[in-house]
C-alpha positions as CSV (number, residue, x, y, z in Angstrom):
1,X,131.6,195.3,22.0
2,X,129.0,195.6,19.1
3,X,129.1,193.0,16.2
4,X,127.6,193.2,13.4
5,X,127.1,190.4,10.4
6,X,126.5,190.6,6.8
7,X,126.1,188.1,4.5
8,X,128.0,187.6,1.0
9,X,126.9,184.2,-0.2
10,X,125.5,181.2,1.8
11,X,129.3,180.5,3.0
12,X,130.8,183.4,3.7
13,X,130.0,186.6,6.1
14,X,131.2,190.4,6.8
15,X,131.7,190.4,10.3
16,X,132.7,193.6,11.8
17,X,133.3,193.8,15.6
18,X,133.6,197.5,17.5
19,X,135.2,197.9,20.8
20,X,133.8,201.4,22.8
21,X,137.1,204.0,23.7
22,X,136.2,202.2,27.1
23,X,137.1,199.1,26.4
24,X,140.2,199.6,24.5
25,X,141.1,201.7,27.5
26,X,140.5,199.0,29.9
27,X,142.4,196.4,27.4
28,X,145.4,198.7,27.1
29,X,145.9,199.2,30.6
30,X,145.9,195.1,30.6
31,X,148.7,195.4,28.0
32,X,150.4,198.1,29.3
33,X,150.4,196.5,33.0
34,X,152.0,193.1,31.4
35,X,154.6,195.2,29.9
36,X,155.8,196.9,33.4
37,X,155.9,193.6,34.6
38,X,158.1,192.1,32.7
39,X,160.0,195.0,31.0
40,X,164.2,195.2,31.7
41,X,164.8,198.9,31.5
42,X,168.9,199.7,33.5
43,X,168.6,201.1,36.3
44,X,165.4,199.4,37.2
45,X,164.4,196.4,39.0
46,X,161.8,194.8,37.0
47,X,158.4,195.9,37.2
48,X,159.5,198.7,38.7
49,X,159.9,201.1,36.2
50,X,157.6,203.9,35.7
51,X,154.9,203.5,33.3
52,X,155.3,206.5,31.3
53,X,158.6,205.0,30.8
54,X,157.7,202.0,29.5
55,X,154.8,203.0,27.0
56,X,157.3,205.5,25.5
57,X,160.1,202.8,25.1
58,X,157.9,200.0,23.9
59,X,154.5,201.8,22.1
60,X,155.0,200.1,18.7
61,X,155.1,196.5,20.6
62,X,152.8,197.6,22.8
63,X,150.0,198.5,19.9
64,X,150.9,195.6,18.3
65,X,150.0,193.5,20.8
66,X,147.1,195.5,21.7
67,X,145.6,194.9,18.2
68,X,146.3,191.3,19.1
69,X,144.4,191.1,21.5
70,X,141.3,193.2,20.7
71,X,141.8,190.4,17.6
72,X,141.3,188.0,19.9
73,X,138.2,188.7,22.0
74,X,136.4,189.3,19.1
75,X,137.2,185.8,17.1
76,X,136.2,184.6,20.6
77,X,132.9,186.6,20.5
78,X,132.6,185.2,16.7
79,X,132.9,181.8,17.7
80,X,130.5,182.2,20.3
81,X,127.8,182.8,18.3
82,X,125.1,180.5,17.6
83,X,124.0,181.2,14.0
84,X,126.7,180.0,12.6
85,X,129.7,178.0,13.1
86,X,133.4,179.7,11.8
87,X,135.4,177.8,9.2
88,X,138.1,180.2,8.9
89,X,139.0,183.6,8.6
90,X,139.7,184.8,5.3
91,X,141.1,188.5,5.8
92,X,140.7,191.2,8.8
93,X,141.1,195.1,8.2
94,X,141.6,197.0,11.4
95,X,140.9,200.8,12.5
96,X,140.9,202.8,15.0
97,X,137.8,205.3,15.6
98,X,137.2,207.9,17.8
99,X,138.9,206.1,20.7
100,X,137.5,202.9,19.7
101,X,138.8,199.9,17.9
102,X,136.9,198.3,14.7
103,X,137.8,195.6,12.8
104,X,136.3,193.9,10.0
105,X,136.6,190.3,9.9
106,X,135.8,188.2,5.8
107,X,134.9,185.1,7.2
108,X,134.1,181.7,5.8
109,X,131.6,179.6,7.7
110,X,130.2,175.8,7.6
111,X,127.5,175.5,5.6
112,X,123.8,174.1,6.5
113,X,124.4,170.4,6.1
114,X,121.4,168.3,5.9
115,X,122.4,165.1,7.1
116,X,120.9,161.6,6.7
117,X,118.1,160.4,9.4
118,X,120.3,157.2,9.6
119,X,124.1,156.9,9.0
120,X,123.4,153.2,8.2
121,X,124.1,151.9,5.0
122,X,124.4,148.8,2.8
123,X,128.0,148.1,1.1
124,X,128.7,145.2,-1.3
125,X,131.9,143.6,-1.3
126,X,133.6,140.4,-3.4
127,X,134.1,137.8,-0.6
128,X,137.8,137.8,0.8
129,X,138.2,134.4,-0.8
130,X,141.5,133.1,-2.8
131,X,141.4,130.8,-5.6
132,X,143.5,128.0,-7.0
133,X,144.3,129.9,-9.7
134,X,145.0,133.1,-8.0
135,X,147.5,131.4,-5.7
136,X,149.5,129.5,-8.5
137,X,149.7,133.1,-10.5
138,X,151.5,134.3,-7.1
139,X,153.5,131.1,-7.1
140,X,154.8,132.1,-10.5
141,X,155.3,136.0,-9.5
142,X,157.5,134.5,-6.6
143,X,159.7,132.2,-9.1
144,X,159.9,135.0,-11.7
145,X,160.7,137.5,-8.9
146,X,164.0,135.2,-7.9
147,X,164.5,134.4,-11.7
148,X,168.2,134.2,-13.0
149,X,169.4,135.7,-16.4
150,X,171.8,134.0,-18.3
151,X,173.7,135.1,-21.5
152,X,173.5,133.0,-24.6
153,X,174.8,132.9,-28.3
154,X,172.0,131.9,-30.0
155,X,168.6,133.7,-32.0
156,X,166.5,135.8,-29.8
157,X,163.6,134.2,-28.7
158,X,160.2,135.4,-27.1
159,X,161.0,136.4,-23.4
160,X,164.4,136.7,-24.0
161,X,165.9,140.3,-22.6
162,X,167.9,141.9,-24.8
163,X,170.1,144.7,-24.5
164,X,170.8,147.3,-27.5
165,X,170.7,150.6,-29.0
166,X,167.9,152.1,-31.7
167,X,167.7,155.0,-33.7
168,X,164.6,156.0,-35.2
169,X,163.9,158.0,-38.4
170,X,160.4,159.0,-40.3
171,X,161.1,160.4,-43.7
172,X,164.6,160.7,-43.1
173,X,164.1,162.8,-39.8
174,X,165.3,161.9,-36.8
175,X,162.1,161.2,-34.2
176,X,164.5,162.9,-31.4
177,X,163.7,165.9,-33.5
178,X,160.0,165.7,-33.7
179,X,159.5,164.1,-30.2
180,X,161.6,165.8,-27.2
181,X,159.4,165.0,-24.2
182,X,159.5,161.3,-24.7
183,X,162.7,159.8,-25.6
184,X,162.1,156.4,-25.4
185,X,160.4,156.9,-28.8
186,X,163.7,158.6,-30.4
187,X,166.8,157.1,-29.4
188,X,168.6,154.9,-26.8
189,X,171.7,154.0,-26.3
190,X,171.8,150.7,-24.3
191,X,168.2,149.4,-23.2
192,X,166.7,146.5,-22.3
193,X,163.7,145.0,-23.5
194,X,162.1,141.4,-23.6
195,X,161.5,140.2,-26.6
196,X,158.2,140.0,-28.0
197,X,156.5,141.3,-25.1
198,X,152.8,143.0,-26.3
199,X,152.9,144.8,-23.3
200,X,156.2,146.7,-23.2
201,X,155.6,150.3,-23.6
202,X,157.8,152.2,-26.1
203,X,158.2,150.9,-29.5
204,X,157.1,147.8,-30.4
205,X,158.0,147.5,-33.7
206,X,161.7,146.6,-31.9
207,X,160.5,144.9,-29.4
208,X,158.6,142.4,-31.8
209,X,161.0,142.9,-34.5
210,X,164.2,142.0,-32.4
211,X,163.3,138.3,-32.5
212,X,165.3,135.9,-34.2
213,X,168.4,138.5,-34.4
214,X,171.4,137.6,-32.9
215,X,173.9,139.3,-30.9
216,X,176.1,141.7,-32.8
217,X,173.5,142.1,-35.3
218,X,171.9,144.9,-37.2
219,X,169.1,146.0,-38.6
220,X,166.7,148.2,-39.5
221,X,163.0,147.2,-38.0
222,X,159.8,149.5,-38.5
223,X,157.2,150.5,-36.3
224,X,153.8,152.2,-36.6
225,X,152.7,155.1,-34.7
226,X,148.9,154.7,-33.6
227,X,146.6,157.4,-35.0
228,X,145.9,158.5,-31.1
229,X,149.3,159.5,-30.7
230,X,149.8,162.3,-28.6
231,X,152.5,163.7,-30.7
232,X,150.3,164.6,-34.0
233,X,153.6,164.6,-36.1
234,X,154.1,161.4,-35.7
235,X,150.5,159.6,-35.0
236,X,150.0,157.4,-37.8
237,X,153.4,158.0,-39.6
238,X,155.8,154.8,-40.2
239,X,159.1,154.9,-38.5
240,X,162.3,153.5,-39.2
241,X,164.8,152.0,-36.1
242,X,168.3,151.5,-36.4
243,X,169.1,148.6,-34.2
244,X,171.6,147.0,-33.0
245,X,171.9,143.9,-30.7
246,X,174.7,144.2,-27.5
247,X,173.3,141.1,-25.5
248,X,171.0,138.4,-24.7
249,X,169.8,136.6,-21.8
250,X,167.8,134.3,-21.4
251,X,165.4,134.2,-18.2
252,X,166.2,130.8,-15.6
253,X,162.7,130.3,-13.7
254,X,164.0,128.3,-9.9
255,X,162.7,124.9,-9.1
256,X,160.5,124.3,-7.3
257,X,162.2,122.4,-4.8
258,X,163.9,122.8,-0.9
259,X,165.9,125.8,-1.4
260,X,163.4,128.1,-2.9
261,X,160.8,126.8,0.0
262,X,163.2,127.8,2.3
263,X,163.1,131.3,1.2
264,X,159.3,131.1,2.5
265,X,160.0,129.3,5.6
266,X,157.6,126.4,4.6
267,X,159.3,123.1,3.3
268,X,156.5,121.7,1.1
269,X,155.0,123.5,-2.2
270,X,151.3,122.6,0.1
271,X,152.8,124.9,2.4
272,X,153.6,127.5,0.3
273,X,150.6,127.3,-1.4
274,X,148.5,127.6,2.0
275,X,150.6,130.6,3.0
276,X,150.2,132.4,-0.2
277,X,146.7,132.0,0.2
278,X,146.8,133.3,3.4
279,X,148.1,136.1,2.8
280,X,145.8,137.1,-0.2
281,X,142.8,136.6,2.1
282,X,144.3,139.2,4.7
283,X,145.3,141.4,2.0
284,X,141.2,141.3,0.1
285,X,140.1,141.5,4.1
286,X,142.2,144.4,4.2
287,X,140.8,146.1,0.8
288,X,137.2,145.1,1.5
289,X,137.6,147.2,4.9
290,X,139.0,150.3,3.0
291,X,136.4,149.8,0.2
292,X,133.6,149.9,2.8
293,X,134.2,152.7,4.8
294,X,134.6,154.8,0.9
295,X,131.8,153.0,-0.3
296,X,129.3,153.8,3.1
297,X,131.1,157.2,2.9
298,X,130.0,158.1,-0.4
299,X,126.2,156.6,0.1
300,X,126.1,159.2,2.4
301,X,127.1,162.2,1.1
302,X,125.4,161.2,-2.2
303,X,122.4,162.1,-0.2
304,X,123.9,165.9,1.1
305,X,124.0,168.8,-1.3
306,X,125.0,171.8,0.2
307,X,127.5,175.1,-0.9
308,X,131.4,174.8,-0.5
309,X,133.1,177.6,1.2
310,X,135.8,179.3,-1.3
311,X,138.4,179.2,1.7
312,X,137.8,174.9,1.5
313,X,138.7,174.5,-1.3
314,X,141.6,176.7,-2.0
315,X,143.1,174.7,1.3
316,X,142.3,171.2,0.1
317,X,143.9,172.5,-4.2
318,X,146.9,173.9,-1.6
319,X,147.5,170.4,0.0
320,X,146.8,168.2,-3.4
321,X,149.6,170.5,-5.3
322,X,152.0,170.0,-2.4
323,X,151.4,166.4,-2.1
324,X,152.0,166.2,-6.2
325,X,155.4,168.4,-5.8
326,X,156.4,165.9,-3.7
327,X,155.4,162.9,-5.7
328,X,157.1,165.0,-8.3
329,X,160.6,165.6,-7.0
330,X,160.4,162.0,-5.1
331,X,160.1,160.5,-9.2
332,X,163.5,162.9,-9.8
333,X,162.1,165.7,-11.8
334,X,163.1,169.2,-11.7
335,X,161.9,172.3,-11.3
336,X,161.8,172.6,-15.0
337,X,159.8,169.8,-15.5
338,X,157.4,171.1,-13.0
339,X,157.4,174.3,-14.0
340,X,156.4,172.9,-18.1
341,X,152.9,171.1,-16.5
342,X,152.4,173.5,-14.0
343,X,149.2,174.2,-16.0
344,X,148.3,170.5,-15.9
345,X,148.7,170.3,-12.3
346,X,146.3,173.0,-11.0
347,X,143.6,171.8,-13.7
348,X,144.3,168.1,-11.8
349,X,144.2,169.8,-8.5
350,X,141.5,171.8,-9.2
351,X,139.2,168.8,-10.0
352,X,140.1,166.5,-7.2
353,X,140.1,169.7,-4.7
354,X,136.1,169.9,-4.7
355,X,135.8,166.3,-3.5
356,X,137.8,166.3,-1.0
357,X,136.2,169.4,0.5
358,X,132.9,168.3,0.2
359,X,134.2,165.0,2.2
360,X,136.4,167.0,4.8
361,X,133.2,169.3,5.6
362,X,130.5,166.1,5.7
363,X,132.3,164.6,7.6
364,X,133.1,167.4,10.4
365,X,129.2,167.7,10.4
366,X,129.0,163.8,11.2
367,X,131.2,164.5,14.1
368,X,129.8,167.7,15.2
369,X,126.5,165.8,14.9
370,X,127.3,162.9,17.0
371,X,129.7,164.4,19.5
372,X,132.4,162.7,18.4
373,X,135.9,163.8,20.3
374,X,139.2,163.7,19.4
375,X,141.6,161.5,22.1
376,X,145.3,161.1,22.7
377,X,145.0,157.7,21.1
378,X,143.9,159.0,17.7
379,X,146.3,161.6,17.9
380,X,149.0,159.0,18.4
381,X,147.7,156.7,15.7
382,X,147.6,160.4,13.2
383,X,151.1,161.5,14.2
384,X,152.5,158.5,13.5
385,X,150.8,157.8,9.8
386,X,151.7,161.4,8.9
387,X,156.0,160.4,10.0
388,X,155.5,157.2,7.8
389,X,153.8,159.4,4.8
390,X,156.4,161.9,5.0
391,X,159.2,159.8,6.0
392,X,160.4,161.3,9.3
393,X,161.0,160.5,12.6
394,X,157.8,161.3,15.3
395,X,159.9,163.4,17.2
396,X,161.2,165.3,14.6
397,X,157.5,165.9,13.2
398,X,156.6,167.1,16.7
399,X,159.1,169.3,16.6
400,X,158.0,171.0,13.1
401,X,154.4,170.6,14.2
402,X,154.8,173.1,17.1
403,X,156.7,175.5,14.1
404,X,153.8,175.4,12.4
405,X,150.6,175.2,14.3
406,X,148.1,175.4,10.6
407,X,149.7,172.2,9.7
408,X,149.4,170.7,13.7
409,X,145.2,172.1,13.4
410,X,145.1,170.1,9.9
411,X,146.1,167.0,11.7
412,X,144.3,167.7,14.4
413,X,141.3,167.5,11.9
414,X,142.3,164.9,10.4
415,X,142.2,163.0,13.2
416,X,138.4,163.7,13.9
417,X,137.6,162.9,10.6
418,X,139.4,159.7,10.6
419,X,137.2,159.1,13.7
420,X,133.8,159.9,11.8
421,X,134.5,157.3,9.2
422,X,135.1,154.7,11.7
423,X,132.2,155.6,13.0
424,X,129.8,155.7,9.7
425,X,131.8,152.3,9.0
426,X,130.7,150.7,12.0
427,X,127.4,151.2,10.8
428,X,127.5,150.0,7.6
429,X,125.9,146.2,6.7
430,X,128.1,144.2,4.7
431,X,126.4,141.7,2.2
432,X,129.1,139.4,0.1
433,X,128.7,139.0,-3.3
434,X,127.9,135.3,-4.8
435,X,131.2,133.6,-6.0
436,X,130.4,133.3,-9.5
437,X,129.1,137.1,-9.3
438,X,132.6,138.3,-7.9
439,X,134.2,136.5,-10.2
């Protein structure tokens, strides 16, 4: 076997491998003996019918499988070499030559990654500390969360909800005409907004305008489009809404008293209080450990420069689409929808896709680096985070997993990078910022 490398940028290689007449000789009569073996001609007990027999009946399968395995030795012998180490193959052309075999492997490889005399670094985090007044805002959230709604015959006041219709106009021209791709700027039917919310997307020259109408009402209310609108017909035009009021509720906050505490399992609003704050400690714990294994992450590779290899990042702009399709379809659009910011979406993917490589190929150096090994555990712990992600059962995932052995390798990946983190993140010296500064 003679192998011979070229290279066509500082990440990728022309690899061409020759087997001598000799060798594919001695692999074909491998082949050919497998094929005897196991071969069910009639009239023949198997492995016993005659060879001639057999390469006749089967030479397509049989070359087929030779060229597999002449494939194979000589991704082995690739692998096997020191200079470089292989990312992935990109495309093989194959021929046959005087009784020999050549093929001719485009390969992408890791590139020279310079890394860091010391993995340690310094993160700063806010401390994992609740505060009076974050703890009586998530008081509130829980009473507005279990809030009641009742109708009333009275004006519209400020935090009311109020259902109705609008039509809106500029110059006499129905919006729905100037702006298709965002209705709630044209026309609805039966909405509901509450009253006198700044916040409220859509058009709040209704929702401001609505109070002190009554139910059964009408009116016509006006509203400005900013000058940044994205629709340059309408950004800084004055619109006219039709509107008309259906109903009115207005919102019932609980008490305060046993029967919501019972819905907590406490029986005191000090108990409450001391579990709510319990729970926003675990939940800042919880971010301040994701935050410093990103943060000591990126000090790290902040320090690294080094080439991208084409095949990385068409793999990671591959998986960001697919996890956007399904973001996508999940939100209930359709394929037409999709299809109209197609363009949008590779741009997005695009950007995001050089990151992630750069992270995914750091990172595999880290672990190459330090000898870091994969186990059953992590495999476990990565099997089961992709069946939450993707919302199926871990049997069923193994299943489609040994289907499709690229995806089962990317997990497989995964998993060792998951295990370089932790181990950069167990490294990394925490210092907690001064109250007053996190504040």
């Amino acid at each position: 076997m003679n192998t011979k490398i070229e290279n066509i940028s500082d990440t990728r290689k022309k690899i061409t491998v020759a087997f001598a007449p000799e060798q594919v000789e001695e692999e074909k009569g491998k082949t050919v003996a497998d094929f005897v073996r196991n071969a069910k001609i009639p009239g023949f007990r198997p492995g016993k019918a005659p060879k001639a027999m057999v390469e006749k009946l089967y030479s397509d399968a049989i070359k087929d499988q030779l060229e597999r395995s002449l494939t194979s030795r000589a991704v082995e012998d690739i692998n096997s070499i020191k200079d470089f180490d292989l990312y992935a193959v990109v495309d093989i052309k194959r021929e046959e030559k005087d009784g020999g075999f050549e093929l001719e492997f485009t390969a992408d490889v890791y590139p020279e990654v310079k890394l860091p005399e010391s993995l340690e670094t310094k993160v700063e985090l806010e401390p994992a500390e609740a505060s009076d007044a974050e703890v009586d805002n998530a008081v509130e959230y829980y009473r507005n969360q279990r809030a009641k709604y009742e109708e009333v015959d009275r004006e519209i006041r400020k935090g009311d909800f109020v259902r109705l219709s609008y039509k809106g106009t500029v110059d006499g021209a129905p919006v729905s005409e100037i702006e298709t791709s965002l209705p709630i700027f044209a026309e609805q039917k039966s909405t509901w907004e509450e009253a006198g919310n700044e916040n409220a997307p859509g058009v709040q020259g209704v929702v401001q305008g609505i109070v002190g109408m009554k139910k059964g009402e009408k009116k016509t209310l006006s509203h400005e489009f900013p000058k940044e609108f994205p629709n340059e017909k309408l950004a800084g035009k004055k619109a006219d809404y039709e509107v008309e009021i259906f109903e009115v509720r207005e919102k019932k906050l609980p008490e305060l008293d046993a029967e919501f505490f019972k819905a907590f399992e406490v029986d005191s609003l000090d108990a409450l209080k001391n579990k709510v704050r319990e729970s926003i400690v675990n939940e800042k714990k919880n971010n301040n450990e994701i935050l410093k294994r990103q943060f000591a992450v990126e000090q790290l590779m902040g320090k690294s420069e080094f080439a991208l290899p084409e095949s990385a990042l068409e793999d990671e702009r591959q998986s960001i689409l697919e996890e956007m399709m399904m973001r996508f379809m999940s939100s209930g659009a359709s394929r037409e929808d999709i299809e109209k910011n197609k363009e949008a979406l590779f741009d997005s993917a695009g950007k995001e896709a050089e990151g992630r490589a750069k992270m995914r190929i750091f990172l595999n150096r880290v672990a190459k680096a330090n000898d870091l090994k994969i186990d059953n555990e992590d495999m476990s712990r990565m099997l089961w985070q992709e069946a939450m992600r993707t919302h199926t059962k871990p049997e069923e995932l193994i299943k489609q997993l040994r289907k499709d052995p690229a995806r089962a390798n990317r997990l497989r990946s995964d998993a060792l990078l998951q295990k370089a983190i932790n181990f950069i993140a167990e490294k990394a010296k925490v210092e907690t910022k001064a109250a007053e500064a996190a504040k």
